[in-house]
C-alpha positions in Angstrom: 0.0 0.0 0.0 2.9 2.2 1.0 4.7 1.9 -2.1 0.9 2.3 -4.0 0.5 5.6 -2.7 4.3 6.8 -3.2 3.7 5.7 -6.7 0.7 7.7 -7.1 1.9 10.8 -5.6 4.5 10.9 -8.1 2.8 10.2 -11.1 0.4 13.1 -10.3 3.2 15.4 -9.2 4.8 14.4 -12.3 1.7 15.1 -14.6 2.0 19.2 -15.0 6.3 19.2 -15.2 5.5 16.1 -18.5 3.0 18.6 -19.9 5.2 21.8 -19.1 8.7 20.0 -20.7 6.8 18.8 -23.7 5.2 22.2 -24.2 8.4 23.6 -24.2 9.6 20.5 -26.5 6.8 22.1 -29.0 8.1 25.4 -28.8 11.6 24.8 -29.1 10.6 22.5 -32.0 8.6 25.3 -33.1 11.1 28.0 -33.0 13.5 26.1 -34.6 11.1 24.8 -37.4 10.6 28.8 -37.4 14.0 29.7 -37.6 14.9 27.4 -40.1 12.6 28.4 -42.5 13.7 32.0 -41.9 16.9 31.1 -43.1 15.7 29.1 -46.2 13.9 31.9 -46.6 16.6 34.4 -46.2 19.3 32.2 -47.9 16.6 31.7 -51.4 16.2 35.3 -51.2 19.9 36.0 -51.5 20.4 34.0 -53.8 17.4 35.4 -55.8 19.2 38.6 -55.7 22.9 38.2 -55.9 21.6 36.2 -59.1 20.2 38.9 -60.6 23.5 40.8 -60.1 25.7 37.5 -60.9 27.6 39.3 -64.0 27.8 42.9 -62.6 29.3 41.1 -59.2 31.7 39.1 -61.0 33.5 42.2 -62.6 36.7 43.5 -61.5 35.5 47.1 -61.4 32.2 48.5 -62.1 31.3 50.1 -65.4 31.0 53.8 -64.5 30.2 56.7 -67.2 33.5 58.8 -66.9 34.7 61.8 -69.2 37.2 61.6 -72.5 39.4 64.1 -73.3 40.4 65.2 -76.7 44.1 66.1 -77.6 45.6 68.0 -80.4 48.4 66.8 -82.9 51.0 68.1 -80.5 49.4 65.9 -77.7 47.6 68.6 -75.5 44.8 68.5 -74.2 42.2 70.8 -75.6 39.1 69.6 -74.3 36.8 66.7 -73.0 33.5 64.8 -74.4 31.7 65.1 -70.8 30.0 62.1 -69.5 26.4 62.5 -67.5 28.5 62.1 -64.3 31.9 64.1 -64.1 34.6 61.3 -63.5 38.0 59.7 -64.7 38.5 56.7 -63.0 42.0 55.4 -61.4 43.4 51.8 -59.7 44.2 52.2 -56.4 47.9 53.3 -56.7 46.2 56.0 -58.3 44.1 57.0 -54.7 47.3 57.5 -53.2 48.2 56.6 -49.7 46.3 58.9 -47.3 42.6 59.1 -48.9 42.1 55.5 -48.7 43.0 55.3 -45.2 41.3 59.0 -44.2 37.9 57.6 -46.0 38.5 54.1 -44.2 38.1 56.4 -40.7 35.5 58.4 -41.2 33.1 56.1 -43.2 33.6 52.4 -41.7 36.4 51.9 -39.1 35.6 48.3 -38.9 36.1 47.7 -42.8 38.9 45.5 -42.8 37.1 43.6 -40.1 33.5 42.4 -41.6 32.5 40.9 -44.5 31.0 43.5 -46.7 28.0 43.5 -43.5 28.9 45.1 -40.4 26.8 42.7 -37.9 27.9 44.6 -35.1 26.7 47.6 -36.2 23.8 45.9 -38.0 22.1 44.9 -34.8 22.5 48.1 -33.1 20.8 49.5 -36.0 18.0 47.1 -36.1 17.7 47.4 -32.1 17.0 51.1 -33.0 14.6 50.0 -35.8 12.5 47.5 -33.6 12.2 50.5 -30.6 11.0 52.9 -33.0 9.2 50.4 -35.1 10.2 52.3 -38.6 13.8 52.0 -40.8 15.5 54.8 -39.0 19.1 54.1 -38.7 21.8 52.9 -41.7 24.2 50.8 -40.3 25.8 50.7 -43.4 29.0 49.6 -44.2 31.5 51.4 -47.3 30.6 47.8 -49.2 26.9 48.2 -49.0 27.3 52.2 -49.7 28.8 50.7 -53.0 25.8 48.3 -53.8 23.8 51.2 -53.1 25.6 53.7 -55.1 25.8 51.5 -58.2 22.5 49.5 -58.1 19.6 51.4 -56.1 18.0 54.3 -58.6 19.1 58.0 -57.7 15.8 59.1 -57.1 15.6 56.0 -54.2 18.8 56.1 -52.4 17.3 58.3 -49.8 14.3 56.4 -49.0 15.0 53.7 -46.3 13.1 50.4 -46.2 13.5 47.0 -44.5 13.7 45.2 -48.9 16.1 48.1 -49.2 18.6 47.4 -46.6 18.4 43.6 -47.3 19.0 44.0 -51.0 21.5 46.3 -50.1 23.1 43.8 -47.6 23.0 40.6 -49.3 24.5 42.7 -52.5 27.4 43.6 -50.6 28.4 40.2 -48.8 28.5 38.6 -51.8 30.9 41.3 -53.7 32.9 41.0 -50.9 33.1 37.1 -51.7 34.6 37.9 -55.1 36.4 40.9 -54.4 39.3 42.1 -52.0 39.2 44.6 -49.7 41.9 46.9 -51.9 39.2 46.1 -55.0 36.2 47.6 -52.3 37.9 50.5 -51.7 38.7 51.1 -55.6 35.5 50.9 -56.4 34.2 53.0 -54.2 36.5 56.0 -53.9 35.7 55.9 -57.9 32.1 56.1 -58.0 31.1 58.0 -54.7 30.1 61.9 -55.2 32.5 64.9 -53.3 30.5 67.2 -54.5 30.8 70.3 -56.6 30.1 68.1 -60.1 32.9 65.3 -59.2 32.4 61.9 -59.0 35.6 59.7 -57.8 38.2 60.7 -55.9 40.2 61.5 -59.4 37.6 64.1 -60.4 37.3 65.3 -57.2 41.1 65.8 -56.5 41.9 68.0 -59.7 38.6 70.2 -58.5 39.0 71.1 -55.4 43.1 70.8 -55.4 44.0 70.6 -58.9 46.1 67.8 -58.7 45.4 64.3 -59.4 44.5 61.7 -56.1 47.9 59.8 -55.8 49.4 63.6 -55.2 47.4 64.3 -52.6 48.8 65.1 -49.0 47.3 64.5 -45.7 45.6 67.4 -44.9 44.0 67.3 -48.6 43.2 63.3 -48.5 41.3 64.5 -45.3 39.1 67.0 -47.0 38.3 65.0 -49.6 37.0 61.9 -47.2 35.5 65.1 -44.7 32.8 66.3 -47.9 31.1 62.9 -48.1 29.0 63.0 -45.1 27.4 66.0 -46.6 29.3 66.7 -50.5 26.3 69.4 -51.5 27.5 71.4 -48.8 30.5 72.2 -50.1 31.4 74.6 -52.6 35.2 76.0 -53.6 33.7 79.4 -54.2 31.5 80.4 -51.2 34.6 81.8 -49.4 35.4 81.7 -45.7 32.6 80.4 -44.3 32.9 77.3 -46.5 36.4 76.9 -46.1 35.9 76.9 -43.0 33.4 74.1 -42.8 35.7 72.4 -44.6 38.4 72.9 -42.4 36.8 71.8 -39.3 35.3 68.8 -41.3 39.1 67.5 -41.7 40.2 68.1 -38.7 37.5 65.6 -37.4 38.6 62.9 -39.7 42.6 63.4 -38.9 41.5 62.9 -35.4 39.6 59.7 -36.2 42.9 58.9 -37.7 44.6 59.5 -35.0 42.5 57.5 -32.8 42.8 54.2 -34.8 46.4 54.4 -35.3 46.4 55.1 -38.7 48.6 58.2 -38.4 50.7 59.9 -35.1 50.1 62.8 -33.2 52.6 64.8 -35.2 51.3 64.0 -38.4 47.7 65.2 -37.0 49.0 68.5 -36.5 50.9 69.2 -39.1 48.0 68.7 -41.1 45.9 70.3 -39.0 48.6 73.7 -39.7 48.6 73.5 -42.9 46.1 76.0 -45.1 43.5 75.1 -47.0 44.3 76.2 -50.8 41.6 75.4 -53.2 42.1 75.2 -57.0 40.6 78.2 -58.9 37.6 77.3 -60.8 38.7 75.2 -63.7 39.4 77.7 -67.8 36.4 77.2 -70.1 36.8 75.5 -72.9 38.7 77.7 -76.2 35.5 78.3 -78.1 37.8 78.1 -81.4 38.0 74.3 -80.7 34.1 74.1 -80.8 33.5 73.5 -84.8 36.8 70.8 -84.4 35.3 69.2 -81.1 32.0 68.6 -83.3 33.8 66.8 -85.7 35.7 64.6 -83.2 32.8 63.5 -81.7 30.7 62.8 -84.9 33.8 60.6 -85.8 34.3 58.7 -82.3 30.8 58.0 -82.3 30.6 56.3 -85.9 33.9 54.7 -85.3 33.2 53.3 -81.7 29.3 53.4 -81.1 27.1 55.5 -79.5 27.3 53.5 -75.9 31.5 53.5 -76.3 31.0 57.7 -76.2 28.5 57.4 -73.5 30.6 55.5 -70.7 33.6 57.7 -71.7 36.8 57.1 -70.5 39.0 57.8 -73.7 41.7 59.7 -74.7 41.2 61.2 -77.8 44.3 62.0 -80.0 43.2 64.3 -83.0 44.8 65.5 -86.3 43.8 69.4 -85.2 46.9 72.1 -85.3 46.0 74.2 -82.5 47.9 77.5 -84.6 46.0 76.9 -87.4 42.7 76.2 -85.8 43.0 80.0 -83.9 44.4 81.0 -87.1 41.1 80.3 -89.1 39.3 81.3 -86.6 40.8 84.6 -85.7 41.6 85.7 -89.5 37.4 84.9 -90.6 36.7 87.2 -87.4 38.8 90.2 -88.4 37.9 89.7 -92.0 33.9 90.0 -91.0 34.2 91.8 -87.6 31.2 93.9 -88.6 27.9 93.1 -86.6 25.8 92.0 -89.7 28.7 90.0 -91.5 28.2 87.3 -92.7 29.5 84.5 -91.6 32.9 81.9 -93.0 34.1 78.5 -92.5 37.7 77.2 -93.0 38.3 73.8 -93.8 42.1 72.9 -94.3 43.0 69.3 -94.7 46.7 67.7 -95.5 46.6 66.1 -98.8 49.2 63.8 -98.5 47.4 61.6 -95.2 44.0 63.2 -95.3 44.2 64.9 -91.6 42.5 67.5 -91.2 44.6 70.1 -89.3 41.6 72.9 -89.0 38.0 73.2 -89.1 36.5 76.7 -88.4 33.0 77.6 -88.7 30.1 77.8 -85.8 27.2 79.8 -85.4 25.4 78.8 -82.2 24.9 75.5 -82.3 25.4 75.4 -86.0 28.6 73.9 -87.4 28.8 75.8 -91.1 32.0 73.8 -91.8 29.9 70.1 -91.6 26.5 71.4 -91.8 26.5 74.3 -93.9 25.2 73.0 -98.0 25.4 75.4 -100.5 26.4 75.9 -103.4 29.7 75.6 -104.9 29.0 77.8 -107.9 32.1 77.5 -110.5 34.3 76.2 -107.9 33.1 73.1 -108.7 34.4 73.1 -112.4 37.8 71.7 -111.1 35.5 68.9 -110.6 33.9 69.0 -114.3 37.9 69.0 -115.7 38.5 66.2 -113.2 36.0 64.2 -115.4 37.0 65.3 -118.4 41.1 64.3 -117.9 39.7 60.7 -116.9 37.9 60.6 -120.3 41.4 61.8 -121.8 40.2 65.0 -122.6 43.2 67.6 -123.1 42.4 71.0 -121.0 43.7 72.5 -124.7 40.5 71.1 -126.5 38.6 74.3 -127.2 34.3 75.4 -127.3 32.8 78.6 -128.7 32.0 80.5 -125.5 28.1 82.0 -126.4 25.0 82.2 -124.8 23.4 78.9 -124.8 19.9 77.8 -125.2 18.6 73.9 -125.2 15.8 71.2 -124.0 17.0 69.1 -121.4 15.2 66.0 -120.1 12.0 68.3 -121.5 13.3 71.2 -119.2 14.5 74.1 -120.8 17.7 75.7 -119.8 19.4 78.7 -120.5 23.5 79.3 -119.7 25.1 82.3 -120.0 28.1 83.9 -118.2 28.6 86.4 -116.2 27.4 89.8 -117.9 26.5 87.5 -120.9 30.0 88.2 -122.2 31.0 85.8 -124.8 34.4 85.2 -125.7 34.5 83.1 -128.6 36.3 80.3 -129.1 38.6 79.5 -126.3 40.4 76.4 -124.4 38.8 74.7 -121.4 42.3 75.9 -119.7 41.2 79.6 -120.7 37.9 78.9 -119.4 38.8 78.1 -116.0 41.1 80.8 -115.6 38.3 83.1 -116.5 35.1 81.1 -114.7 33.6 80.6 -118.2 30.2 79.2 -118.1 29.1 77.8 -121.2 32.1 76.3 -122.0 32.0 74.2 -119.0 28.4 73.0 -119.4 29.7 72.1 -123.1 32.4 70.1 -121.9 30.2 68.3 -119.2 28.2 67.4 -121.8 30.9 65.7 -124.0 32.3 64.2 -121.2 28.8 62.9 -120.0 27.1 63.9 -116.6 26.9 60.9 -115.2 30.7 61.3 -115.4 30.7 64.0 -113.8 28.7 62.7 -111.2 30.9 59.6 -110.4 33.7 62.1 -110.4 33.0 64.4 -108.0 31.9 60.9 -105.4 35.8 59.5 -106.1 37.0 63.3 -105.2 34.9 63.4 -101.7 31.5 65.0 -102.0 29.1 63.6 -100.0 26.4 65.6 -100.6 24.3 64.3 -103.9 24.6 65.0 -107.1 22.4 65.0 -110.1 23.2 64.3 -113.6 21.7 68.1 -115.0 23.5 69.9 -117.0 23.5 73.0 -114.0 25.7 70.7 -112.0 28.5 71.3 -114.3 28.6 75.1 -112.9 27.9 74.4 -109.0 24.2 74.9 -109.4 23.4 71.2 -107.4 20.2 70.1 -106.0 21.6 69.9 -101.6 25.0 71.7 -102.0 28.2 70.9 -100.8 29.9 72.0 -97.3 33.1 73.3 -96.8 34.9 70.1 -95.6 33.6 68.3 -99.0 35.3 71.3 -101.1 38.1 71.2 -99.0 38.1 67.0 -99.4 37.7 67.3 -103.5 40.5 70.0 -103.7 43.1 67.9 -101.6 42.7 65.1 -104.2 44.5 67.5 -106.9 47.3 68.8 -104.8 47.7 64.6 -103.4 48.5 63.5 -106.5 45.5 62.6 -108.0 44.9 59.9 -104.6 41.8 60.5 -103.0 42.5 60.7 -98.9 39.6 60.5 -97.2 39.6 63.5 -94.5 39.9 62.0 -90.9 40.5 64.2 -87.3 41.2 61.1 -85.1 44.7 59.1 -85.1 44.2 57.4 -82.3 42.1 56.5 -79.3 42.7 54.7 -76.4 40.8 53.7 -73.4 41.6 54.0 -69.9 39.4 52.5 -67.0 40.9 52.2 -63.9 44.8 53.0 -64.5 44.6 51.0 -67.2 44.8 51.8 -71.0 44.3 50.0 -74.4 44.0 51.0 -77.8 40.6 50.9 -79.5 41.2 52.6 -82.5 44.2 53.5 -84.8 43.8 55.6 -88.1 45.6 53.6 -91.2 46.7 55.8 -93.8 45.1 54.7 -97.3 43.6 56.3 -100.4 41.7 55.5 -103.6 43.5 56.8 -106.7 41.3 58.9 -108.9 43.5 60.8 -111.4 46.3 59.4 -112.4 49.6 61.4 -111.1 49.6 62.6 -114.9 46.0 63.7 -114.6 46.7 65.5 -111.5 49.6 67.5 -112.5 47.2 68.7 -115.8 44.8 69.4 -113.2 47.3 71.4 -110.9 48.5 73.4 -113.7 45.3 74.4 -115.1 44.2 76.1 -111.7 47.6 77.3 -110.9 46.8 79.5 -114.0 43.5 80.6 -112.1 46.1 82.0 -109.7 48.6 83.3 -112.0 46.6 84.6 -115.0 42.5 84.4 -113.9 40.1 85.7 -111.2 42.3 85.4 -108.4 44.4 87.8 -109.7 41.3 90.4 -109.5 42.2 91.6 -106.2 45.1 89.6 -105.1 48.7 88.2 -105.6 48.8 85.3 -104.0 51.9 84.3 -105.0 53.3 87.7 -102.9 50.9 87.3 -100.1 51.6 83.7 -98.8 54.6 83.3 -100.1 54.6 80.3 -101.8 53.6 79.0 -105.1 49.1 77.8 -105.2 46.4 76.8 -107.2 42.6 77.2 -106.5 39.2 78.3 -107.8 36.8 81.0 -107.3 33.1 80.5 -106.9 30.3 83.0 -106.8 26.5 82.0 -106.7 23.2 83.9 -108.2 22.6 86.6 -106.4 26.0 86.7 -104.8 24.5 84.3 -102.0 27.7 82.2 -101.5 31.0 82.9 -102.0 33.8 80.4 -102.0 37.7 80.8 -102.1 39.1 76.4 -102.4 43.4 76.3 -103.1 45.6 74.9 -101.8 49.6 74.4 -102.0 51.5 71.4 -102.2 51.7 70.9 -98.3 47.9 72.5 -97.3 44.7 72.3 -98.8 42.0 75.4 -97.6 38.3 76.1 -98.7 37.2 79.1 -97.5 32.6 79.6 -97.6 31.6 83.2 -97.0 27.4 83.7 -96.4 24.9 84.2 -94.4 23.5 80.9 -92.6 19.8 81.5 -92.5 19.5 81.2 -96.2 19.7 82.9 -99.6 20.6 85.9 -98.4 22.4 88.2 -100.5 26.3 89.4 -99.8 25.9 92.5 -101.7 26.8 95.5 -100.1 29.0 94.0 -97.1 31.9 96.2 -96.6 30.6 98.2 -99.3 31.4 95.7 -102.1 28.6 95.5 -104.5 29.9 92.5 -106.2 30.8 90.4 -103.5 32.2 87.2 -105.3 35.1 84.5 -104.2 37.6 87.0 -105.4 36.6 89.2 -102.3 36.0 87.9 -99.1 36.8 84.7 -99.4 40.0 85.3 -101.1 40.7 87.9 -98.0 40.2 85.2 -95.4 42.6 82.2 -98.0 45.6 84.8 -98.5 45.5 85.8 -94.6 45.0 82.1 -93.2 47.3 80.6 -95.4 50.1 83.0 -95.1 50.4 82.2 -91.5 50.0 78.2 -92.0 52.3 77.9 -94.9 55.2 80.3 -93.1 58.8 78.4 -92.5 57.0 75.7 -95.5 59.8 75.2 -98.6 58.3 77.1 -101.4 57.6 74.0 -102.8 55.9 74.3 -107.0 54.0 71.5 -108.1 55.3 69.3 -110.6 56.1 69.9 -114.3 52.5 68.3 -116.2 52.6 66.8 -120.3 49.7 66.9 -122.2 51.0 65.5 -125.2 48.9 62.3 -124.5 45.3 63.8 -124.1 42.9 64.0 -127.0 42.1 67.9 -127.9 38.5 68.2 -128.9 37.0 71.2 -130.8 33.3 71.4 -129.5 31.0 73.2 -131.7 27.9 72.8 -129.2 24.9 73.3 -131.4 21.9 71.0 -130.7 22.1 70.6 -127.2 22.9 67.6 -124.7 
């Protein structure tokens, strides 16, 4: 009985502990069936996003938009192709010693200690959360400030949110799986904002101190990492009070130095001593390099693609002689100084590679030296005897010059020259030298105008042309711009070897201290005259200098110094006026006009026949007397014409 009752007494002693252990059984098993799944959770949610972000993780460095600069033949610089943020990127021997270690400080003390997450200082910001039940506190580590900076949108970076932070997180322990801690700091003293337009330290460094980042000494490096607490804060032009936010700002982070052992008590006051000298707001731009700059960009973007010129990063070495380029510039603006000028473009282009060593020409946003089609008038008859010698036409072959009247193509045309003067039978070589209409629409049409056409397509023109018999005296359907005349031209003084006009040599691109080549000009050519051919060609507008129109007004001979050949051209109504010659060395078309259209050029300066022998000529023999100085007077070569058929057009019935 005894031991019945002892038995009993247990077992229903015993009854409330079974229940309360298993309960707690349950719970634990609940808890952990809880926490488990929290972590599957957790885990599959990483793993959602860090796939998502698998190939952008897995790069060295980050892509980044960063600015190109442009160079000129000599090799300085003489501008940049801006990217949307303000950056040039650097490896980390390029950050120097002191900002890694002054941003390191100030921005995450522990960063060599954690894995990309600061759990330390994760909880204590969650603890924070939890009491104030809302996302109120960061926690964030320079890793996850990366992550944020290169994968949350602008317009979200200030919003806080518990899918934020974990995005945020998980992005950031897995970069610092792939990357190391020298890689972190890279890409994140590349990419974060200092203010004041520059992103990356690089940027940031030639702003505020005009120096690149690896130059940087310890009181700099510590203004730098001081601006990114607050980088809109800061200015370099507010004066004193500024500076001295600034100042106080470093002092703060030389004393976190200090504090982690990262520099000595001396060190902190001698950089505390030191003044604060901030780089004077950067020059503007030369606004004679704009029409150039235009060109360069035109050309990287065809050559390289649209996205290569947005993420930036090159260094563009160009064909552009800075003398020259103010030269053009400077001689069209004292040549038309007047407030109602008109305006000019100056294309000059080397004929024996093709560079193009100026490019003048820019009214607002309008570049007349690319844009800018008009019409050629009879400079373009170079073109017409182009087509002629390649039929074997002798310039010596002669046409009754007369007022002519035909049906062409059931259109009816009439040619005359200027002042209707006819001058009887004379040579095509007479004609040019004095700008004789009807001759050349004779010979275009003995020579055929689809000729003609081809012709002036192998010389460099662009712009269309049509097969009508106005073509043959620069009357064309969309005009020509100055860097096509200028293109044509070069083809005679080359040797009869087309060079196609380029402004780029080379280009290279640097990301992140390190540089390749993307692109290398090759010097080639099409030949479209024979060197025979050429030389006829040369000689026949070398008399346009020595015998024809350009002798109107000028000697150019006198003026520049140096032995030339060209052609004049003067549209209806005196609208456009061109001056294209060139010498052996230089090629130069000079376009005077007005942009907005068909306005007339009478009465500028007083001249009330404005033609190519005026203004244009004005602006040539100026230019090219200061780009051809310290050139050998070079003549061009010696030309036989034994070989060419002479015809004697009587041009009666039409074409």
């Amino acid at each position: 009985m005894n031991n019945f009752f002892e038995t009993s007494k247990k077992t229903s002693k015993g009854r409330p502990l079974g229940r309360f252990v298993r309960g707690l059984r349950a719970l634990f098993n609940l808890a952990l069936i809880l926490g488990v799944s929290a972590v599957i959770v957790v885990a599959c949610l990483y793993l959602f996003v860090v796939k998502e972000y698998e190939d952008d993780l897995n790069r060295t460095y980050p892509e980044l938009p960063e600015n190109s600069y442009v160079y000129d033949v000599n090799g300085n610089k003489i501008g940049e192709l801006p990217a949307p943020e303000s950056r040039q990127t650097v490896g980390f021997k390029g950050l120097g010693k002191d900002l890694p270690e002054a941003v390191v400080a100030v921005e995450d003390r522990r960063f060599y200690d954690h894995f990309g997450v600061d759990f330390e200082g994760l909880a204590r910001a969650a603890w924070t959360d939890l009491r104030s039940w809302d996302v109120q506190e960061g926690g964030s580590t320079i890793t996850e400030q990366l992550m944020k900076n290169l994968y949350v949108p602008e317009d979200e970076r200030l919003k806080t949110s518990f899918r934020r932070r974990f995005v945020q997180s998980a992005l950031a322990f897995a970069y610092e799986r792939r990357h190391t801690k020298d890689e972190v700091l890279t890409a994140y003293l590349n990419t974060v904002y200092f203010g004041d337009g520059a992103y990356g330290a690089e940027a940031a460094a030639q702003r505020y101190f005009g120096k690149s980042a690896s130059d940087l000494n310890l009181s700099e490096a510590a203004t730098l990492a001081g601006l990114l607490h607050a980088p809109s804060t800061y200015t370099t032009w507010d004066g004193d009070v500024i500076v001295q936010r600034a100042r106080e700002r470093r002092d703060r982070v030389l004393l976190l130095m200090q504090e982690q052992g990262k520099i000595s008590r001396e060190e902190r006051e001698k950089a505390e001593a030191a003044p604060l000298k901030f780089a004077p707001d950067p020059k503007p731009e030369d606004p004679a390099y704009a029409p150039f700059m235009e060109k360069v960009r035109r050309d990287v973007e065809e050559k390289l693609g649209p996205r290569a010129l947005k993420l930036g990063g090159l260094r563009i070495h160009t064909t552009m002689d800075p003398d020259l380029q103010h030269a053009a510039v400077e001689t069209s603006g004292s040549v038309l100084s007047g407030p109602d000028d008109p305006s000019a473009a100056v294309v000059t282009i080397e004929p024996q590679s093709g560079a193009i060593r100026a490019l003048a020409g820019q009214e607002g946003d309008f570049n007349l030296a690319l844009d800018a089609r008009r019409q050629p008038g009879s400079s373009f008859k170079p073109i017409v005897l182009a087509a002629a010698l390649r039929e074997n036409i002798s310039p010596e072959s002669t046409y009754i010059s007369h007022n002519l009247t035909f049906d062409f193509e059931n259109e009816y045309y009439e040619v005359h020259n200027y002042d209707y003067i006819e001058r009887g039978r004379i040579s095509v070589a007479k004609a040019m030298e004095d700008s004789d209409n009807t001759v050349f629409v004779q010979l275009a049409a003995d020579v055929g105008l689809n000729n003609v056409v081809q012709t002036a397509r192998d010389l460099g023109i662009t712009s269309p042309v049509d097969p009508y018999p106005s073509t043959a005296i620069g009357g064309l359907g969309t005009g020509v711009s100055p860097l096509d005349m200028a293109s044509a031209y070069s083809t005679f003084a080359g040797g009869g070897i087309h060079r196609e006009p380029y402004s780029i040599e080379s280009i290279d691109r640097n990301s992140y201290g390190e540089s390749e080549t993307v692109y290398d000009h090759e010097i080639g050519g099409e030949r479209v005259l024979s060197g025979e051919q050429a030389a006829v060609e040369n000689q026949v507008l070398r008399g346009v200098v020595v015998d024809g129109t350009a002798t109107m007004f000028h000697d150019l001979d006198e003026e520049i110094g140096h032995p030339s050949a060209g052609k004049t051209g003067t549209t209806d109504n005196f609208a456009d006026a061109w001056y294209v010659g060139y010498t052996p060395r230089l090629c130069t078309s000079v376009w005077v006009g007005y942009p907005e259209g068909r306005r007339s050029l009478v009465g500028v300066h007083g001249i009330q026949e404005p033609n190519g022998e005026t203004l244009p000529m004005d602006i040539w023999s100026d230019y090219m007397a200061k780009a051809t100085e310290g050139d050998l007077a070079l003549d061009f070569p010696d030309a036989d014409t034994s070989d060419l058929d002479i015809l004697r057009g009587d041009y009666s019935s039409g074409f």
